[in-house]
LOKOL-834452 format. One line per field, with one value per residue (C-alpha): residue number from 1; x, z, y; chain; residue in one letter. Coordinates in steps of 0.1 Angstrom, whole numbers. Last residue first. Example, Ala and Ser with C-alpha at 12.3 -4.5 7.8 and 13.67 -1.06 7.14 Angstrom:
2
k = 2, 1
X = 137, 123
Z = 71, 78
Y = -11, -45
c = A, A
r = s, a
***
This chain:
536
k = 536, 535, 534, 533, 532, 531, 530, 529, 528, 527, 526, 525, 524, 523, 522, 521, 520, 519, 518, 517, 516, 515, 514, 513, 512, 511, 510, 509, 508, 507, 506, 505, 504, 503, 502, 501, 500, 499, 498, 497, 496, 495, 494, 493, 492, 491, 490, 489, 488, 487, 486, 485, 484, 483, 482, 481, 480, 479, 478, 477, 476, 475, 474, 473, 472, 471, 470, 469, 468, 467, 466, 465, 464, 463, 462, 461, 460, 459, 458, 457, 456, 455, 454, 453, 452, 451, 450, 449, 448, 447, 446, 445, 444, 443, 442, 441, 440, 439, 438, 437, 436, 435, 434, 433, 432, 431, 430, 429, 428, 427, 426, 425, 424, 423, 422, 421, 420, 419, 418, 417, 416, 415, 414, 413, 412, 411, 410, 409, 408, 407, 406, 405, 404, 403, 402, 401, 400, 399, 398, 397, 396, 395, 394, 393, 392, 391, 390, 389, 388, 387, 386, 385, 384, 383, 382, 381, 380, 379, 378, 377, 376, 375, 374, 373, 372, 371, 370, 369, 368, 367, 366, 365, 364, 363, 362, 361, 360, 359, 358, 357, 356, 355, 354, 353, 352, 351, 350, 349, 348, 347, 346, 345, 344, 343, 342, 341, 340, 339, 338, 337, 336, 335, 334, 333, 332, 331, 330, 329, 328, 327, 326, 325, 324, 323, 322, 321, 320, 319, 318, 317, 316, 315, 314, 313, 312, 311, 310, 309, 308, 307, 306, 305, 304, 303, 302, 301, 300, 299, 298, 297, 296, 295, 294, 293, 292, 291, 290, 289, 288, 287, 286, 285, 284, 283, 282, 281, 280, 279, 278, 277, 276, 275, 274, 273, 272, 271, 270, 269, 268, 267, 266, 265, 264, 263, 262, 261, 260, 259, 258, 257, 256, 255, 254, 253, 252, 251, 250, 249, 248, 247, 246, 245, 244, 243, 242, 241, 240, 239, 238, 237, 236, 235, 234, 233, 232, 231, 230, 229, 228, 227, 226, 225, 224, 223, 222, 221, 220, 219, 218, 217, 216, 215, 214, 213, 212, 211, 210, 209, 208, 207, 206, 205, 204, 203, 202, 201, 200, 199, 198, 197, 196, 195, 194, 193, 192, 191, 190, 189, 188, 187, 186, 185, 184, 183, 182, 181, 180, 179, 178, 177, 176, 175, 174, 173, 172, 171, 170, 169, 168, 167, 166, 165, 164, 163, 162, 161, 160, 159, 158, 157, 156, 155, 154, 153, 152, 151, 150, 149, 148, 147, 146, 145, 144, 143, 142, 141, 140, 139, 138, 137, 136, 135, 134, 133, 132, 131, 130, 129, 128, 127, 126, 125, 124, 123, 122, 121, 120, 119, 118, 117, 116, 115, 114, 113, 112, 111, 110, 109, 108, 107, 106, 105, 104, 103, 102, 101, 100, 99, 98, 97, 96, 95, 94, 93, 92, 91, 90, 89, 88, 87, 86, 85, 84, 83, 82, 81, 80, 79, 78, 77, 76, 75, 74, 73, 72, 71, 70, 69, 68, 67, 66, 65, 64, 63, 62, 61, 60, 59, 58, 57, 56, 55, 54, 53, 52, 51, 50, 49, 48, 47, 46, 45, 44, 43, 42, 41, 40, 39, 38, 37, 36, 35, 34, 33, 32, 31, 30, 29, 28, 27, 26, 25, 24, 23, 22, 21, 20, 19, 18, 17, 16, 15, 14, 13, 12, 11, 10, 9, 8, 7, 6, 5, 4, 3, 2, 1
X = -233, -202, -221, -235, -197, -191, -214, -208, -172, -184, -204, -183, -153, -174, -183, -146, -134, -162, -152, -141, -116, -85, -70, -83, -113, -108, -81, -49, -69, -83, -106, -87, -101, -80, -105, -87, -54, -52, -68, -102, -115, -129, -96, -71, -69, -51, -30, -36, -56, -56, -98, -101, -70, -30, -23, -35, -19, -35, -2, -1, -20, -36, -14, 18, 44, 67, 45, 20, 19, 7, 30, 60, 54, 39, 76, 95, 75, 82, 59, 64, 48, 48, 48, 42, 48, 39, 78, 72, 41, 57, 52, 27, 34, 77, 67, 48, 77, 96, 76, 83, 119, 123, 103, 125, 159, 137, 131, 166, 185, 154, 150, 178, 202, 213, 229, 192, 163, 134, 96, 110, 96, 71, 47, 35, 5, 7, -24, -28, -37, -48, -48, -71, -88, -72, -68, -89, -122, -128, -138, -140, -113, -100, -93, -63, -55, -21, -12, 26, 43, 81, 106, 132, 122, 134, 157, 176, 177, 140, 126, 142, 124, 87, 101, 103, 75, 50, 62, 54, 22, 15, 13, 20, 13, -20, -47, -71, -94, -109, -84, -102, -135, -117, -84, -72, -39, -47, -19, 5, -7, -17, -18, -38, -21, 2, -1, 8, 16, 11, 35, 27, 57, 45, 64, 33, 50, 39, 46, 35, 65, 71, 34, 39, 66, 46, 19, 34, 54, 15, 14, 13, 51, 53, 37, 17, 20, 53, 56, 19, 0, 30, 26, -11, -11, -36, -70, -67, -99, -97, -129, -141, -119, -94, -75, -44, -27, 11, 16, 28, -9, -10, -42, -71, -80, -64, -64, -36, -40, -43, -33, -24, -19, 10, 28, -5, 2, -30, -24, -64, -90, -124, -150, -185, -216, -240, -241, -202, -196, -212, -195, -164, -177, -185, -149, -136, -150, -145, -106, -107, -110, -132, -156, -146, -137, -152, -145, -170, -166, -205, -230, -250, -233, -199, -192, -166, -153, -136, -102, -103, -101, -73, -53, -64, -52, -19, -20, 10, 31, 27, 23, 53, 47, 50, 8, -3, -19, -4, -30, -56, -29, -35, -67, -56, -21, -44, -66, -36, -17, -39, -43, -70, -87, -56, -34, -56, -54, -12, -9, -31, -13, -32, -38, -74, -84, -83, -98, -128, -131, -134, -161, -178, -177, -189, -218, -217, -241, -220, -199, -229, -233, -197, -199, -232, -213, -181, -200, -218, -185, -172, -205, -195, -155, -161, -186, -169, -136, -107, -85, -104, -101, -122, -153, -151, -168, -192, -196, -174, -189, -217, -189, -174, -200, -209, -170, -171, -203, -190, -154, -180, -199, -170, -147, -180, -182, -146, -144, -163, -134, -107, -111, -118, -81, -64, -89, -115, -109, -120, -152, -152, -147, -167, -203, -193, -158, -123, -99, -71, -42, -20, 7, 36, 39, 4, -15, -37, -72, -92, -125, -142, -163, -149, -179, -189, -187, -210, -200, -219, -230, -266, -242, -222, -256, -235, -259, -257, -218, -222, -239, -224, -190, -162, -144, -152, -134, -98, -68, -53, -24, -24, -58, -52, -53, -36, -33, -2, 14, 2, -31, -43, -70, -73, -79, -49, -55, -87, -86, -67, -39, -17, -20, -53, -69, -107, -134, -170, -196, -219, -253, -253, -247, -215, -203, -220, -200, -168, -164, -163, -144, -116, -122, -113, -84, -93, -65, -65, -104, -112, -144, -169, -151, -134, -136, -133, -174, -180, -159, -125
Z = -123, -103, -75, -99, -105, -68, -54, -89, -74, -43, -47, -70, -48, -21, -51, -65, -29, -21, -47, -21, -37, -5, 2, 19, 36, 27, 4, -11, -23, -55, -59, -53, -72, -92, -96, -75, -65, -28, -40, -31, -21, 15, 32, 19, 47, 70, 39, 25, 39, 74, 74, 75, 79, 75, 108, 127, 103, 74, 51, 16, -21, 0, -18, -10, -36, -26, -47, -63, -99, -112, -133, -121, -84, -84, -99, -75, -48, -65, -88, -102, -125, -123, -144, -142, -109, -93, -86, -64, -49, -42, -2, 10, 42, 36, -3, 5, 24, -8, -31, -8, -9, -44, -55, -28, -52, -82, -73, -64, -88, -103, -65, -68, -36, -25, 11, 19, -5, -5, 0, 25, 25, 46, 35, 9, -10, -35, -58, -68, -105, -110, -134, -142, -167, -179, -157, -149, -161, -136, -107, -76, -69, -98, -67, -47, -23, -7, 24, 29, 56, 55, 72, 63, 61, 32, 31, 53, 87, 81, 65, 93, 115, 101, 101, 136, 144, 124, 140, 172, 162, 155, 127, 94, 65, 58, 32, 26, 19, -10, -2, 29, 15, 6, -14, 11, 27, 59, 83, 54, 27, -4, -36, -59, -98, -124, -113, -126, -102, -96, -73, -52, -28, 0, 20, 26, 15, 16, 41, 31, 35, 3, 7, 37, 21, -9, 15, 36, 8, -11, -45, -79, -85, -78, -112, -110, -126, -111, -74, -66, -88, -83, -47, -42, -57, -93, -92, -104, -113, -132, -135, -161, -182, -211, -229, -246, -270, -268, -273, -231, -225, -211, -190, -181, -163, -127, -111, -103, -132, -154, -147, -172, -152, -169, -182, -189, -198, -232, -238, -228, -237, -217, -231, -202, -220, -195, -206, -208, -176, -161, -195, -174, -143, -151, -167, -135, -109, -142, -136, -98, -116, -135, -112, -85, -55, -17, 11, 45, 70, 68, 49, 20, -11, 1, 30, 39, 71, 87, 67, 84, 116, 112, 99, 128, 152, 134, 155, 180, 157, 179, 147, 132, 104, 64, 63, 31, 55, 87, 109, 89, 101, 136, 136, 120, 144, 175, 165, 161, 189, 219, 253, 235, 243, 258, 234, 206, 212, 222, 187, 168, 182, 201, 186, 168, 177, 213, 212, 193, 223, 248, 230, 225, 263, 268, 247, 215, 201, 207, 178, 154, 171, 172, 137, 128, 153, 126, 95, 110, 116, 83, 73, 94, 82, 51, 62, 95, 82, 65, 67, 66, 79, 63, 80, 62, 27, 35, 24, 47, 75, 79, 75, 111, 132, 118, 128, 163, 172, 149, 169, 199, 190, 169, 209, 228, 206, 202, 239, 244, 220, 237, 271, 254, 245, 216, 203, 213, 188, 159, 174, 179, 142, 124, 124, 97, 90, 108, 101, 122, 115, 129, 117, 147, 134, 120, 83, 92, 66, 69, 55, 47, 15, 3, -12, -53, -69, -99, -121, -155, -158, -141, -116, -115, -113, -104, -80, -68, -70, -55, -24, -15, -10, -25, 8, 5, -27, -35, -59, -56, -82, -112, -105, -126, -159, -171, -204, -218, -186, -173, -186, -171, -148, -135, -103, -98, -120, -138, -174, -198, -223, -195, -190, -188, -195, -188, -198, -189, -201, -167, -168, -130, -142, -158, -125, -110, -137, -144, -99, -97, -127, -112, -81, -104, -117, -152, -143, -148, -151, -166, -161, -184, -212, -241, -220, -236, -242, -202, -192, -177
Y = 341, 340, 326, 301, 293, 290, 264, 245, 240, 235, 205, 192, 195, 169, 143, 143, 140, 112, 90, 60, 46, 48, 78, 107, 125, 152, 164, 149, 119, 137, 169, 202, 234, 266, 290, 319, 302, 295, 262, 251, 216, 229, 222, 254, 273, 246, 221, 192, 185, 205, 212, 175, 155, 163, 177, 147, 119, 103, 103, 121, 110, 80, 55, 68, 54, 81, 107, 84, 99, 70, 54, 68, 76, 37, 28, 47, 30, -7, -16, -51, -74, -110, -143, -182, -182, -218, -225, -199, -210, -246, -243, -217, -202, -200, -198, -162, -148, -163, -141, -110, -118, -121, -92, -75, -81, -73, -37, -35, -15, 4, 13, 31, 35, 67, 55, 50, 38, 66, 50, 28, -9, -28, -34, -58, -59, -90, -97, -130, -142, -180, -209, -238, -223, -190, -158, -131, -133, -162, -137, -156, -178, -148, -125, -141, -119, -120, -96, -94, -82, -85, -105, -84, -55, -28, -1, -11, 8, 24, -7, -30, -6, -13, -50, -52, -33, -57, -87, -69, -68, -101, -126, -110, -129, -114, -137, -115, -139, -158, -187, -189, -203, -239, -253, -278, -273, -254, -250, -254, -235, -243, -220, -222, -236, -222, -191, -148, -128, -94, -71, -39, -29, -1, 23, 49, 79, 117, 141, 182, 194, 212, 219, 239, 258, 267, 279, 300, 320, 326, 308, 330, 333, 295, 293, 261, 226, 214, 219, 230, 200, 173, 179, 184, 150, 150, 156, 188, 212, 241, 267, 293, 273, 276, 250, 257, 224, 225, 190, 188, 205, 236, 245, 270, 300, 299, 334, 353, 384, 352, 319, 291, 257, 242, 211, 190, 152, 148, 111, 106, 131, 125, 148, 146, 146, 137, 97, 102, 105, 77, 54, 68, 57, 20, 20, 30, 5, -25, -12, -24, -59, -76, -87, -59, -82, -76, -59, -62, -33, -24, -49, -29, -50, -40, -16, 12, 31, 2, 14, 49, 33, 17, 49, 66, 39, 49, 85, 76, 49, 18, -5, 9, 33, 40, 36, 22, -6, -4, 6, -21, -46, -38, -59, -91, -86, -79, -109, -132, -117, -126, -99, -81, -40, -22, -40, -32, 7, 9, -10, 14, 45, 66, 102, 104, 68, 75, 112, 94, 65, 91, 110, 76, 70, 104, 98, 112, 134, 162, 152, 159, 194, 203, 193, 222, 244, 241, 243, 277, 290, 286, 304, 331, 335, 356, 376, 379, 396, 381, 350, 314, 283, 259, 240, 200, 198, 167, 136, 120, 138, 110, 83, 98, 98, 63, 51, 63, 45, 12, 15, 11, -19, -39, -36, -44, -72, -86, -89, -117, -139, -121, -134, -169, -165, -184, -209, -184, -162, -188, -187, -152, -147, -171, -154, -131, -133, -135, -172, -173, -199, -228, -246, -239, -205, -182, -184, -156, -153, -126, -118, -151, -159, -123, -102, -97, -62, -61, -29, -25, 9, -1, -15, 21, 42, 73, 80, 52, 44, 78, 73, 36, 53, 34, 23, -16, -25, -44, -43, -7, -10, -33, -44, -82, -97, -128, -144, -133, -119, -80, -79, -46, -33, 2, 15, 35, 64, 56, 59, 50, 61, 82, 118, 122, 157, 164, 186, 194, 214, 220, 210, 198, 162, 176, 185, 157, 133, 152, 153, 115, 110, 130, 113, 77, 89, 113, 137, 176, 184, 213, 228, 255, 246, 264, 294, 330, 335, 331, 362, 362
c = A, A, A, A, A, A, A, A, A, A, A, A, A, A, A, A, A, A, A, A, A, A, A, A, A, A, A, A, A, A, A, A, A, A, A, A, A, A, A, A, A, A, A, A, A, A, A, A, A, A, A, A, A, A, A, A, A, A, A, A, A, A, A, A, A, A, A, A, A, A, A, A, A, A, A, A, A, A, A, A, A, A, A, A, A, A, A, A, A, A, A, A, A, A, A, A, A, A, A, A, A, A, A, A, A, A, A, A, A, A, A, A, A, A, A, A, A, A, A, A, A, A, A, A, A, A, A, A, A, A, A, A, A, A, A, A, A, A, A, A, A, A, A, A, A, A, A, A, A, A, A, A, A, A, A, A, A, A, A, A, A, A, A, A, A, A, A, A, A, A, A, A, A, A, A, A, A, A, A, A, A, A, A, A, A, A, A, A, A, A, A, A, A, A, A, A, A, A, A, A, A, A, A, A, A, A, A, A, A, A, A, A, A, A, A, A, A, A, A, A, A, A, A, A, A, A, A, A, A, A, A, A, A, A, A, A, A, A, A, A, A, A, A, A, A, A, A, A, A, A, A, A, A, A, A, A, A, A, A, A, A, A, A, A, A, A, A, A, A, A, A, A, A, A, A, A, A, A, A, A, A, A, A, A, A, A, A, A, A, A, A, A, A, A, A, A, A, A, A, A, A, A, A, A, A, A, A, A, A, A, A, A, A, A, A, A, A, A, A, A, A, A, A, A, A, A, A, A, A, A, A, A, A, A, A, A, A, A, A, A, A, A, A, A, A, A, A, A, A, A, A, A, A, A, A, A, A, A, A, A, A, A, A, A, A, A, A, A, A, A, A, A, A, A, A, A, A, A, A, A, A, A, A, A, A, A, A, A, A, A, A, A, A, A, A, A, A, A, A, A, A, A, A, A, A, A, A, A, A, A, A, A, A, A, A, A, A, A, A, A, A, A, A, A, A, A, A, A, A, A, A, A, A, A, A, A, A, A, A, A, A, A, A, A, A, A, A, A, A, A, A, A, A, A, A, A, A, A, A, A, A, A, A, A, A, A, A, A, A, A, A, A, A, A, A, A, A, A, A, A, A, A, A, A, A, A, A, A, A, A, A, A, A, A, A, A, A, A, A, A, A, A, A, A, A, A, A, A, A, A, A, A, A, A, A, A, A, A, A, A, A, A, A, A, A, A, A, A, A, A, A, A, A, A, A, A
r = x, x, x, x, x, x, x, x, x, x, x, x, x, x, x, x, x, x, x, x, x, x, x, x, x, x, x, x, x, x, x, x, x, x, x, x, x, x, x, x, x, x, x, x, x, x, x, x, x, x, x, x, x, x, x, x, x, x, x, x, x, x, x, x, x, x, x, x, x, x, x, x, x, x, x, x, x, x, x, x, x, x, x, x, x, x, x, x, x, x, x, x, x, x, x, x, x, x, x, x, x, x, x, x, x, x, x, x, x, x, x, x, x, x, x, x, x, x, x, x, x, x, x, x, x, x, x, x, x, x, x, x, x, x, x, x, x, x, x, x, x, x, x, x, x, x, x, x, x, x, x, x, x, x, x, x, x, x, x, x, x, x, x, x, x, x, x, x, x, x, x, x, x, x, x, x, x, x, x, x, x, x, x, x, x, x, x, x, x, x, x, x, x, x, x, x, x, x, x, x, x, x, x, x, x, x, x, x, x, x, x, x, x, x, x, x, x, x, x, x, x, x, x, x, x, x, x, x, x, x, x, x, x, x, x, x, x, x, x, x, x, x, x, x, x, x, x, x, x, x, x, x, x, x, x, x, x, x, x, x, x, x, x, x, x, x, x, x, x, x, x, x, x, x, x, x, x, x, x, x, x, x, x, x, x, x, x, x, x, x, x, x, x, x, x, x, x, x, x, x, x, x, x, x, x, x, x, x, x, x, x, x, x, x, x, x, x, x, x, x, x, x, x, x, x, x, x, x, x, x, x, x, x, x, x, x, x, x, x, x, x, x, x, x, x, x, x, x, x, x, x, x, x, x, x, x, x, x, x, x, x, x, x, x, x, x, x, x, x, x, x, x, x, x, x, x, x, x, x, x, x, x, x, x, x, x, x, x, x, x, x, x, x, x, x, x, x, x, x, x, x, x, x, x, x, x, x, x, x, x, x, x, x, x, x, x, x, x, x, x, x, x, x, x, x, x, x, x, x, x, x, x, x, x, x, x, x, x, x, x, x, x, x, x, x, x, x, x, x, x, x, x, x, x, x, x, x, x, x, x, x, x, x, x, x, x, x, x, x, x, x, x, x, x, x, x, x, x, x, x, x, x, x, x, x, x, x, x, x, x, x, x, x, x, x, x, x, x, x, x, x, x, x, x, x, x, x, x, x, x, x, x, x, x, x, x, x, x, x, x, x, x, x, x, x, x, x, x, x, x, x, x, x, x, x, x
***
């Protein structure tokens, strides 16, 4: 296909927050750049919506720490209009028998030592070397990781060279930090913190970040993964710290979409696409559900690799290997998003007094084991029975929310199966577990149910729906061994490029994953201008 045919130089398929990502350096890089949204905004998960008269909330990912601080540079997001402000404290445990654990700068071990002074010197050594692992890691964030490749040495050399450049990085390590890597990579979370604490408050404060979007037990081999992935990010310049978008997750979008536009960048929302167009097995453009054709020199999905190779390509075009690796590709973190509208903060009963912990993530969940239970309630049930819950309550410091005097929390609860057994809708019982997760709440918190004004619900099915999160699965596929790096989402196919000529990878289905950082949009961008000047 020659320049002249193309109505754009890129296509984007889905304006989510990667997609945005990748339209701005693309476009940046002088390219003429144009994307499709299916639904009426943009911004995939991180949007923000009014969902009762009055109240606004993140409808779906509701916090920041992962977006990487190179490309909300870059991207100029404050100048843009995105101020992100940091929890007063970071975790807050409401625990049996009335007590709690409170975890934040220069709190932690003091509050660690109420349970076990052992613990309490511990946490050091423990922050010190998950830190040493965790910098190795964030500097390949940003970076395509080595693909495997079919074919001779000119094709596989500068794979090669990407690989001795890691090995390199990695060798860095001490042998200590070596160790430590191996144990994050297959351990399970639980068997981790139990070989570091003895006390279940700061294992269960710990061990939550193994759970998190994560359809597992706590002593899942590879969930220590999934914990460390969450320690990656920073707010304001300070590692692991999370923080509130003033104005919700949606104000991280809308910043990046006026990004876009200063280079130029056409956004067309209410534009579903039925079909990637190939040619002679290469990708040249899209179908939109209207009918309208758009060609490209390039096509770019940041949708789930799923919905892209199951729905939007021409099986006839997709290698046998690969369409059967994607049709098991796992997706499905088992987790129950609800907003609620209050009448007043909440109080709980091992601390009652409105104070910095009420700007927390406030995790109803108090050990691990707790965590295991209900991880195989979910897989007998359906759902758990005593289920986690983490509560944040953003507008104690954003007031744009909700109306004087009132409040908004945000309800993450795990866990739940992405796929009801005995062939049950969630449609049917979406407000059964709305019930029970608000009570789970009430049982901490007495009088927050009669305190909701309002709520919104998405159920798995109805994060699938809405946001094309297959099973609900917030990363866009699980974080296990043979879905990271060069295997995401799938080995051959790791360096943002599909087994379609032109056809390009940029959402949470590739490296590194889930989570808003940006840095898939940023990492395909780089390769997709790598390629079209090599065309040239």
């Amino acid at each position: 296909m020659t320049n002249c045919a193309a109505d754009t130089d890129v296509l984007i398929i889905g304006a989510g927050h990667n997609g945005l990502v990748c339209a701005f350096y693309l476009a940046r890089a002088g390219l003429k750049v144009t994307m499709l949204e299916r639904r009426d905004v943009v911004g995939g998960a991180a949007v923000t919506e009014e969902f009762h008269p009055g109240f606004r909330n993140s409808v779906a990912s509701y916090t920041v720490s992962l977006l990487n601080p190179k490309v909300a540079a870059e991207m100029d997001l404050a100048g843009h209009g995105l101020r992100v402000v940091e929890r007063k404290v970071a975790n807050f445990l409401p625990l049996p028998d009335n007590n709690y654990l409170l975890t934040g700068e220069g709190r932690t071990a003091a509050e660690v030592a109420r349970f076990s002074t052992r613990d309490a010197e511990r946490l050091g050594p423990y922050g010190e070397r998950l830190e040493v692992v965790a910098d190795v890691l964030r500097a390949l964030i940003l970076e395509a990781p080595p693909n495997v490749v079919e074919g001779g040495w000119r094709e596989a050399l500068p794979e090669l060279l990407k690989g001795v450049g890691l090995g390199r990085r990695l060798g860095r390590l001490d042998m200590t930090g070596r160790r430590d890597l191996l144990a994050l990579f297959a351990q399970s979370a639980g068997d981790h913190l139990d070989g570091w604490f003895e006390s279940d408050p700061i294992k269960a404060a710990l061990g939550f970040d193994g759970v998190v979007g994560n359809y597992a037990s706590p002593y899942t081999p590879g969930s220590a993964y999934v914990l460390l992935h969450h320690v990656f990010g920073e707010v304001n310049g300070k590692k692991g710290a999370w923080g509130h978008a003033v104005g919700g997750m949606g104000a991280i979008t809308q910043a990046m979409a006026r990004a876009c536009a200063t280079h130029g960048v056409e956004i067309v929302t209410g534009a579903a696409v039925n079909e990637v167009l190939t040619e002679r097995g290469r990708a040249v453009g899209a179908v939109t559900e209207g009918g309208r054709s758009i060609r490209a020199r390039a096509v770019v999905s940041n949708l789930h690799p799923k919905l892209l190779f199951q729905r939007l390509v021409d099986p006839a075009v997709l290698p046998a290997d690969f369409r059967e690796r994607i049709d098991r590709y796992r997706s499905g973190s088992g987790t129950f998003r609800m907003n609620v509208a209050l009448a007043e903060l909440p109080r709980f009963s091992c601390l009652p007094e409105p104070g910095d912990h009420m700007t927390a993530g406030i995790i109803m969940s108090p050990s691990l084991a707790y965590m295991d239970r209900a991880f195989m309630d979910a897989r007998t049930f359906g759902w758990s029975k005593a289920p986690i819950v983490e509560m944040l309550v953003p507008s104690t410091l954003d007031d744009t929310l909700a109306p004087p005097g009132r409040h908004v929390a945000s309800l993450f609860c795990q866990h739940v199966a992405p796929t009801l057994p005995d062939g049950r809708s969630w449609d049917d019982c979406r407000e059964e577990v709305a019930d029970l997760m608000i009570d789970t709440v009430d049982a901490h918190a007495p009088g927050f149910r009669a305190s909701v004004l309002g709520r919104q619900i998405n159920s798995p099915l109805d994060l699938e729906r809405t946001f094309g999160l297959v099973g609900g699965d917030i990363f866009h596929g699980k974080l296990e061994l043979d879905q990271l790096f060069s295997a995401r989402p799938v080995l051959g196919h790791g360096a943002y490029r599909g087994p379609v000529p032109g056809l390009y990878l940029c959402g949470a289905g590739t490296h590194p994953g889930g989570g808003v950082t940006g840095a898939p949009g940023h990492n395909a961008a780089r390769e997709i201008i790598k390629d079209l000047r090599r065309r040239r």
